[in-house]
py3Dmol code that shows the C-alpha trace and the ligand (Angstrom):
import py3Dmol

protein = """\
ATOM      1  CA  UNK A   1      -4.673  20.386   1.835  1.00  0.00           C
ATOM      2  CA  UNK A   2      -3.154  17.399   0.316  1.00  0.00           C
ATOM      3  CA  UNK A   3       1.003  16.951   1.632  1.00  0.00           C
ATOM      4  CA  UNK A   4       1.809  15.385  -1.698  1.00  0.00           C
ATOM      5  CA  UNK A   5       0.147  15.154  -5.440  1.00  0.00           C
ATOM      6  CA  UNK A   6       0.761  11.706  -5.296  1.00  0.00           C
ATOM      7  CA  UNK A   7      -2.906  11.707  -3.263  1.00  0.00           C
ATOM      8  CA  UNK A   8      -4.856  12.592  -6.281  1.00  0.00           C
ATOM      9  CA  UNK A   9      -3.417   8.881  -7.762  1.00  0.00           C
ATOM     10  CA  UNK A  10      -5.069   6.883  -4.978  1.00  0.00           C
ATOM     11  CA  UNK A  11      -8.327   9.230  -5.218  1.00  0.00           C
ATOM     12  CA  UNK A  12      -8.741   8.024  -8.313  1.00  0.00           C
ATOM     13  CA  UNK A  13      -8.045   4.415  -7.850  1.00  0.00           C
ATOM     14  CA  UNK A  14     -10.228   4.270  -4.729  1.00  0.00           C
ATOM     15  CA  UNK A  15     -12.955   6.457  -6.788  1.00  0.00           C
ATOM     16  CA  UNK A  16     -12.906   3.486  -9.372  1.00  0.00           C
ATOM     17  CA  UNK A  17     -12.516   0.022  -6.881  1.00  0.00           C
ATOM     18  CA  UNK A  18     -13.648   1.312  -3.673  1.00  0.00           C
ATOM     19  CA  UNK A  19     -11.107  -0.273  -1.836  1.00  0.00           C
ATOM     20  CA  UNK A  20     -11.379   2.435   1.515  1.00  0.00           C
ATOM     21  CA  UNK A  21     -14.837   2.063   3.207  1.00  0.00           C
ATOM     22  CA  UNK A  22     -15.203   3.214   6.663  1.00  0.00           C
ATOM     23  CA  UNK A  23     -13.940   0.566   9.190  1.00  0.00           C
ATOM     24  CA  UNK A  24     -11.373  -1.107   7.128  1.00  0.00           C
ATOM     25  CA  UNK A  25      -7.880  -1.324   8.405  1.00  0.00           C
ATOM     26  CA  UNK A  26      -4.983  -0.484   6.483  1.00  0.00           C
ATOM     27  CA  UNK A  27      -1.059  -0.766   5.989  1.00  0.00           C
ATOM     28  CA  UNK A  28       0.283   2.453   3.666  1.00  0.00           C
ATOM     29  CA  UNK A  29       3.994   1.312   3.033  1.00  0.00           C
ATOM     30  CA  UNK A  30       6.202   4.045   2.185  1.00  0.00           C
ATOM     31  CA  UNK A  31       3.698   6.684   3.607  1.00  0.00           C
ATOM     32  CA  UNK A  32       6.132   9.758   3.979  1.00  0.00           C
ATOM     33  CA  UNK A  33       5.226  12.502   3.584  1.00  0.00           C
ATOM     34  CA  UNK A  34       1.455  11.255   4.500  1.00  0.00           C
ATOM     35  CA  UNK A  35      -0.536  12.050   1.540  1.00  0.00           C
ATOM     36  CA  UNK A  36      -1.918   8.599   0.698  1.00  0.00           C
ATOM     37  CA  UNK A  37      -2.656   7.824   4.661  1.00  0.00           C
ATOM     38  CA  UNK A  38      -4.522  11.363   4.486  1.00  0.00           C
ATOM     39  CA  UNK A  39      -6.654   9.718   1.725  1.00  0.00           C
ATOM     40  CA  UNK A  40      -6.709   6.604   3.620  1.00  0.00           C
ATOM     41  CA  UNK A  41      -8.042   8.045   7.247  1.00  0.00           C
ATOM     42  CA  UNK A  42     -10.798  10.256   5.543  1.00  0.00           C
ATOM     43  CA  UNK A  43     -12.075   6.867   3.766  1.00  0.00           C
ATOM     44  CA  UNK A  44     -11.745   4.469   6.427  1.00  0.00           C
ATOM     45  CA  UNK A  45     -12.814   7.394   9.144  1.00  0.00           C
ATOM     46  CA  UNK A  46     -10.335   6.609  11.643  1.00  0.00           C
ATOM     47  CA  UNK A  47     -10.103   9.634  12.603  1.00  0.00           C
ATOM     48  CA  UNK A  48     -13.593   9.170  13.742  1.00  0.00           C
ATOM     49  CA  UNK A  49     -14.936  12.740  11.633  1.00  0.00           C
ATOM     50  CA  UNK A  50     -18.555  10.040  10.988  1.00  0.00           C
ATOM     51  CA  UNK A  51     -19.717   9.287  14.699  1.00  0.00           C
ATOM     52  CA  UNK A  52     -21.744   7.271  12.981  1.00  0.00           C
ATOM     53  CA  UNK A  53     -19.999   5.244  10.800  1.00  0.00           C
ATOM     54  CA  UNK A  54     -17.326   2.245  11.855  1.00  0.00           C
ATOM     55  CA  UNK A  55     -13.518   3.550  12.822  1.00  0.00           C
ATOM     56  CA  UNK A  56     -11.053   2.405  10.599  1.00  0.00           C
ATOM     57  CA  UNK A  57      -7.246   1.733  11.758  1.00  0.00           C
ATOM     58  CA  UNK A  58      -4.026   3.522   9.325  1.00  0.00           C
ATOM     59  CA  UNK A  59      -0.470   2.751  10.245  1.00  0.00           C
ATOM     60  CA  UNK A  60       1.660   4.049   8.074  1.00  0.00           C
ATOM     61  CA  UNK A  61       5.327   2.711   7.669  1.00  0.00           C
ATOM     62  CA  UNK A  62       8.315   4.690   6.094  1.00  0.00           C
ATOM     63  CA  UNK A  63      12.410   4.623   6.738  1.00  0.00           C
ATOM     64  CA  UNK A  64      12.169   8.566   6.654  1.00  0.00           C
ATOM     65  CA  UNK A  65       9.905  10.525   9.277  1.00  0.00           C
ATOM     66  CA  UNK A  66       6.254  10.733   8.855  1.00  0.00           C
ATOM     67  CA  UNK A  67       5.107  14.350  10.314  1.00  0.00           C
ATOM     68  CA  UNK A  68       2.197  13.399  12.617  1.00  0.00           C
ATOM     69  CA  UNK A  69      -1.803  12.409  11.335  1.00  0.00           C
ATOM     70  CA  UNK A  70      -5.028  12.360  12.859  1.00  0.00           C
ATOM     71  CA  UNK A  71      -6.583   9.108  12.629  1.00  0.00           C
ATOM     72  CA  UNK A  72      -2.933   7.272  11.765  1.00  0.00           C
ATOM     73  CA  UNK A  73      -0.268   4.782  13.260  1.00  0.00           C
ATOM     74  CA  UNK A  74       3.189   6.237  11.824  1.00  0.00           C
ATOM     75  CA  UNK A  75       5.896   4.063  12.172  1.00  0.00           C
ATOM     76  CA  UNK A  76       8.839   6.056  10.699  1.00  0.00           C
ATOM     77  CA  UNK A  77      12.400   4.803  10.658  1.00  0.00           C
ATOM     78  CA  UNK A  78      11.106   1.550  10.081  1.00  0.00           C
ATOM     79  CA  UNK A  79      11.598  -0.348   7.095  1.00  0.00           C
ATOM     80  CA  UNK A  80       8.734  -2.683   5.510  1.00  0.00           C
ATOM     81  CA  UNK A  81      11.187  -5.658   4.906  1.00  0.00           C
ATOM     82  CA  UNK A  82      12.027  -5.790   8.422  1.00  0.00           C
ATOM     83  CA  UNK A  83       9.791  -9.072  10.528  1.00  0.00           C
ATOM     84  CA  UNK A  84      10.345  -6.187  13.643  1.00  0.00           C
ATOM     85  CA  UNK A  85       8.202  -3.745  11.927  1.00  0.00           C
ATOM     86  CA  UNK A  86       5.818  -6.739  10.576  1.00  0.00           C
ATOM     87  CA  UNK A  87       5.547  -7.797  14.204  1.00  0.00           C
ATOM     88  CA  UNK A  88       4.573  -4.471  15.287  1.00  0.00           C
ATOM     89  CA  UNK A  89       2.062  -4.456  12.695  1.00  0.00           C
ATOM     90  CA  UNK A  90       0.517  -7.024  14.357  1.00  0.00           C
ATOM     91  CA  UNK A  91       0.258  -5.759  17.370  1.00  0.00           C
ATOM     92  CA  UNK A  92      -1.300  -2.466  16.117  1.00  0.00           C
ATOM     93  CA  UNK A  93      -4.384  -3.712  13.626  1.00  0.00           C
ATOM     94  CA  UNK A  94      -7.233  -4.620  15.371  1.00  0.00           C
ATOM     95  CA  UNK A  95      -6.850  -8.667  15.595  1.00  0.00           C
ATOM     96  CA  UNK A  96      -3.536  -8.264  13.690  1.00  0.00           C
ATOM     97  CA  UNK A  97      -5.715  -8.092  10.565  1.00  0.00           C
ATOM     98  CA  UNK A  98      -5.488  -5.512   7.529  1.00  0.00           C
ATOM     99  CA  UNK A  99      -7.909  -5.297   5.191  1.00  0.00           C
ATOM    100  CA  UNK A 100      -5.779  -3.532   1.919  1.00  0.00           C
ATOM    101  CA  UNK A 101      -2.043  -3.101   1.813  1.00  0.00           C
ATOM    102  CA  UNK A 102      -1.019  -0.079   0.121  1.00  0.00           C
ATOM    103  CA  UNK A 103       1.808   0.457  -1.394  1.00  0.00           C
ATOM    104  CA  UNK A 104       3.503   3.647  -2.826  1.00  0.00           C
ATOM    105  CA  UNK A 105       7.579   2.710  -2.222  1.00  0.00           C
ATOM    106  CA  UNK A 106      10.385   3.816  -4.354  1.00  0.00           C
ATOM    107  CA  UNK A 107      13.759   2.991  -3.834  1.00  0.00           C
ATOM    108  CA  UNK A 108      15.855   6.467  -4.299  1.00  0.00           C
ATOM    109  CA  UNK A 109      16.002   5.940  -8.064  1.00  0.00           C
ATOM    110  CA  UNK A 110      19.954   5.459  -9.540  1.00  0.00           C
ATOM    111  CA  UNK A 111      19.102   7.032 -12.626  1.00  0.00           C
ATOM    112  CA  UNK A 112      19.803   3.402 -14.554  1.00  0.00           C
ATOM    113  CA  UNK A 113      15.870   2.266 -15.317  1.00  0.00           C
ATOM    114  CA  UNK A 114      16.538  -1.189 -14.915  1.00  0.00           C
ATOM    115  CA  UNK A 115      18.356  -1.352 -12.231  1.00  0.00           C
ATOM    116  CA  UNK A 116      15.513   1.272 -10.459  1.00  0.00           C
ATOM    117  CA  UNK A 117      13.012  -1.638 -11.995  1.00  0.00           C
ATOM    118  CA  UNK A 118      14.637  -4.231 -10.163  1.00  0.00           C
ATOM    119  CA  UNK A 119      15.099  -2.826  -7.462  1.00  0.00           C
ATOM    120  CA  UNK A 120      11.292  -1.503  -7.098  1.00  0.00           C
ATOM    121  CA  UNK A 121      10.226  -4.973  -7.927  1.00  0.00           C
ATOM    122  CA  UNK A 122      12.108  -6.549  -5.070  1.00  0.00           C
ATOM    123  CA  UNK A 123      10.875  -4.534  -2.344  1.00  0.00           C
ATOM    124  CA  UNK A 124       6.893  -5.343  -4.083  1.00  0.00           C
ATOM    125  CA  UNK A 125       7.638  -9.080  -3.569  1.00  0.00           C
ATOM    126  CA  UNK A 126       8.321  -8.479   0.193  1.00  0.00           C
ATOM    127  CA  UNK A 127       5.256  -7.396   0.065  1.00  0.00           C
ATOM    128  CA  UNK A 128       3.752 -10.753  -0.363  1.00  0.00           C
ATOM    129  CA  UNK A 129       5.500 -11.254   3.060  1.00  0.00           C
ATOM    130  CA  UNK A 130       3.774  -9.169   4.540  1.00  0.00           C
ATOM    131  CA  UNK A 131       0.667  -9.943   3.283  1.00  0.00           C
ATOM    132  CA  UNK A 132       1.301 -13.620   4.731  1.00  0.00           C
ATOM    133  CA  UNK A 133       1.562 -12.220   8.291  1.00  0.00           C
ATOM    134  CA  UNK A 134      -1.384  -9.380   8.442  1.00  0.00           C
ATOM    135  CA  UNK A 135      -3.328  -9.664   4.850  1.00  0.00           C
ATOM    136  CA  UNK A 136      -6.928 -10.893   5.740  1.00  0.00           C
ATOM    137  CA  UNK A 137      -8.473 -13.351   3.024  1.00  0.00           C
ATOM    138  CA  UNK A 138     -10.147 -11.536   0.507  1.00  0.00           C
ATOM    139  CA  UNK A 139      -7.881  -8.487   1.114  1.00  0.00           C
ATOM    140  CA  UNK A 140      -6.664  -5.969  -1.555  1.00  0.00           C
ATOM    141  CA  UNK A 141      -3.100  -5.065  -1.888  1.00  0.00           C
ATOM    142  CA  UNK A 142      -2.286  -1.775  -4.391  1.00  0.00           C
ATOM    143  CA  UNK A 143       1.619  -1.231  -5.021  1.00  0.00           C
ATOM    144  CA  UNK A 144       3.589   1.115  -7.338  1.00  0.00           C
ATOM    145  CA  UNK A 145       5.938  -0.248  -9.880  1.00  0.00           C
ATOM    146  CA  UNK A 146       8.084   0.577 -12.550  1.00  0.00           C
ATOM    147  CA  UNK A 147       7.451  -1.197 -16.210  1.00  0.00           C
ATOM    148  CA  UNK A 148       9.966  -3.008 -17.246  1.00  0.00           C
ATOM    149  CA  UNK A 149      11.141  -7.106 -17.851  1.00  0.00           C
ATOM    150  CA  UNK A 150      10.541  -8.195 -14.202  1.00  0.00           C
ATOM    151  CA  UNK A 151       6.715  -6.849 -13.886  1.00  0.00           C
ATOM    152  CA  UNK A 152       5.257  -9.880 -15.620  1.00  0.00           C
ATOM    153  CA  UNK A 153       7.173 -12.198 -13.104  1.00  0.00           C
ATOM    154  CA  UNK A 154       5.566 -10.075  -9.943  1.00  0.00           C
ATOM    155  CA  UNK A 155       2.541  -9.877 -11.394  1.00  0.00           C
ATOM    156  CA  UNK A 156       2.709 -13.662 -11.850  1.00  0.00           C
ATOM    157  CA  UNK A 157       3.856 -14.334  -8.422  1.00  0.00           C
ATOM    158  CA  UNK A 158       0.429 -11.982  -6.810  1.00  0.00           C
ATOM    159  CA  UNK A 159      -1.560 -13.805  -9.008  1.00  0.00           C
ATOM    160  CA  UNK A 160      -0.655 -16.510  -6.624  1.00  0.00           C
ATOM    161  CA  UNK A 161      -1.604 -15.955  -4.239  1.00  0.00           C
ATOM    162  CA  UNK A 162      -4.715 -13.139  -5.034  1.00  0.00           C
ATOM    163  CA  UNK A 163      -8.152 -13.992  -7.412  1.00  0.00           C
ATOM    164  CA  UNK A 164      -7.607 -11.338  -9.381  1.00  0.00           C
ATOM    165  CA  UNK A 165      -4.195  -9.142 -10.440  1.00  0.00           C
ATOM    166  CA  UNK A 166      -4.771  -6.081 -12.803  1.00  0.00           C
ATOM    167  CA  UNK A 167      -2.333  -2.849 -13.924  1.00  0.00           C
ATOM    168  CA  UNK A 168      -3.412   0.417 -13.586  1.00  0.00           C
ATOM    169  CA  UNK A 169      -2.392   3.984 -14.698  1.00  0.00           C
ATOM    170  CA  UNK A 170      -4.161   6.454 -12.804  1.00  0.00           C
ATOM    171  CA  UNK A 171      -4.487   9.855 -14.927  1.00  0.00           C
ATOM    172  CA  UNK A 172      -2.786  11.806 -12.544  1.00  0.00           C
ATOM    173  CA  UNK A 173       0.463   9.703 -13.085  1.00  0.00           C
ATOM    174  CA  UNK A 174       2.684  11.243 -15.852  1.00  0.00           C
ATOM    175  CA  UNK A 175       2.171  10.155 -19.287  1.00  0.00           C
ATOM    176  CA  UNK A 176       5.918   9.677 -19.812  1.00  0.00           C
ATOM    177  CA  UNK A 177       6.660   7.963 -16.465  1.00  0.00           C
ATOM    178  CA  UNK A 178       6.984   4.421 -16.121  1.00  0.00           C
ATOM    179  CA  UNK A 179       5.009   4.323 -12.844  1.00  0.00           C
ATOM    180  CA  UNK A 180       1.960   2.158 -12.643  1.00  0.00           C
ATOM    181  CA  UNK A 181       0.335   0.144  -9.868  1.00  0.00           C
ATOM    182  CA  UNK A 182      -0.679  -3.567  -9.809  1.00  0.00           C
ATOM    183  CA  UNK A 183      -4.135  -3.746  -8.437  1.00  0.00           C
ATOM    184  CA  UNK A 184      -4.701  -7.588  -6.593  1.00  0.00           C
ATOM    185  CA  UNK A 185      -7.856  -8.271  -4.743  1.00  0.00           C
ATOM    186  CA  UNK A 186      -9.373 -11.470  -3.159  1.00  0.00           C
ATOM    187  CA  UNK A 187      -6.190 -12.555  -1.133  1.00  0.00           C
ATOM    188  CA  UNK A 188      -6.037 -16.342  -0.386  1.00  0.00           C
ATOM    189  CA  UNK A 189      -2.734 -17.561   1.056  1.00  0.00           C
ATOM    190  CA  UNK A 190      -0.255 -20.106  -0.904  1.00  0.00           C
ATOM    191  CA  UNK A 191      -0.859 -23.551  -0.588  1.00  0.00           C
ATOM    192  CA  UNK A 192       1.153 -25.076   2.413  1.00  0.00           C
TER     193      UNK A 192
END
"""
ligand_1 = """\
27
SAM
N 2.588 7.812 -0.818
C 3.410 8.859 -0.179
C 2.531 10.064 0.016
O 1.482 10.124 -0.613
O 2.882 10.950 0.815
C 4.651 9.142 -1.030
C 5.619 7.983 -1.037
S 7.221 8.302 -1.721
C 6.870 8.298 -3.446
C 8.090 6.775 -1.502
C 8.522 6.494 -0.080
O 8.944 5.115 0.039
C 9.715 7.307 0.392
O 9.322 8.151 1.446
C 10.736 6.255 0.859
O 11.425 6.634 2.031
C 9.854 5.057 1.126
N 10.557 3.759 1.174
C 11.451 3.280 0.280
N 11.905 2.075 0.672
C 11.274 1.768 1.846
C 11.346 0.674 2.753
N 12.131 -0.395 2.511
N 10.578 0.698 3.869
C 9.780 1.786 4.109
N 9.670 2.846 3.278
C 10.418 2.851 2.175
"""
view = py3Dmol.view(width=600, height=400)
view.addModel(protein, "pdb")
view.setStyle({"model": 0}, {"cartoon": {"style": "trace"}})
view.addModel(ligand_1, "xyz")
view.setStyle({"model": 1}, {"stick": {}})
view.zoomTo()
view.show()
């Protein structure tokens, strides 16, 4: 009942780090077609299916159209990079706060791996953008990448600004891909 595989990936990583609990708000960047912000409503329960556990909030954000969710925020046609979607961000978490950042963007791959790698690691460091608008302290940010020279420069540059920056490889992502996701938890901001 899943609307993409890719699901299974943050099943797993939320299985292992337990980023989701029930009441959290979260930001799923590059949500179309909706499989991850599926994942994301059942753990949070902002669809509200546990009376008796806390709502969370989803808004999901994607350039292509997001076919409606229970329990989510789409903002389709909207692109992550832009400060009008990060001020409507704002306006839609509770207090303007998120709790995790997810992120599961891909630029529409050329074909030429470094030039996809560069590209991919670009729009992850915009990420730390919007972390400084709507990340609360202590929040968790997940985003997709593809291996190659640049990763150990954005892994360097969350490790700025979170306590902890690790790489994962779920089992459900292919072997032979070059996919993996950086994993940073206990956001502080940079130094002024
Ligand atoms: N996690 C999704 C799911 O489970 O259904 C699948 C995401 S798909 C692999 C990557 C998405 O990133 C695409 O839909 C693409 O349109 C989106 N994307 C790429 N660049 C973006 C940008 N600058 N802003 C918003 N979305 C973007």
């Amino acid at each position: 009942h899943f609307r993409c595989r890719s699901a299974f990936k943050l099943l797993e990583i939320d299985d292992k780090f337990r980023l989701l609990q029930p009441g959290c708000s979260v930001v799923d960047c590059g949500a179309a077609p909706g499989a991850w912000s599926q994942v994301a409503v059942q753990r949070v329960n902002s669809g509200g299916t546990d009376p008796a556990l806390p709502h969370g909030t989803v808004v999901g954000i994607d350039l292509l159209n997001i076919p409606l969710l229970d329990g989510a925020h789409f903002l389709s046609s909207h692109d992550v990079t832009d400060p009008v979607t990060h001020a409507k961000l704002l306006e839609l978490l509770p207090g303007g706060r998120a709790h995790v950042i997810l992120s599961d963007m891909a630029p529409n791959a050329s074909g030429f791996r470094e030039m996809d790698h560069e590209k991919l690691v670009t729009m992850c460091l915009s990420l730390i953008d919007m972390a400084e608008r709507v990340l609360q302290p202590g929040g968790s940010l997940v985003c997709k990448y593809w291996d190659g020279i640049l990763a150990h420069k954005l892994q360097e540059k969350l490790s700025s600004v979170f306590g902890k920056v690790q790489t994962l490889k779920p089992n459900a992502s292919r072997k032979e891909s070059a996919e993996r996701y950086f994993l940073a938890r206990m956001y502080r901001k940079a130094a002024e």
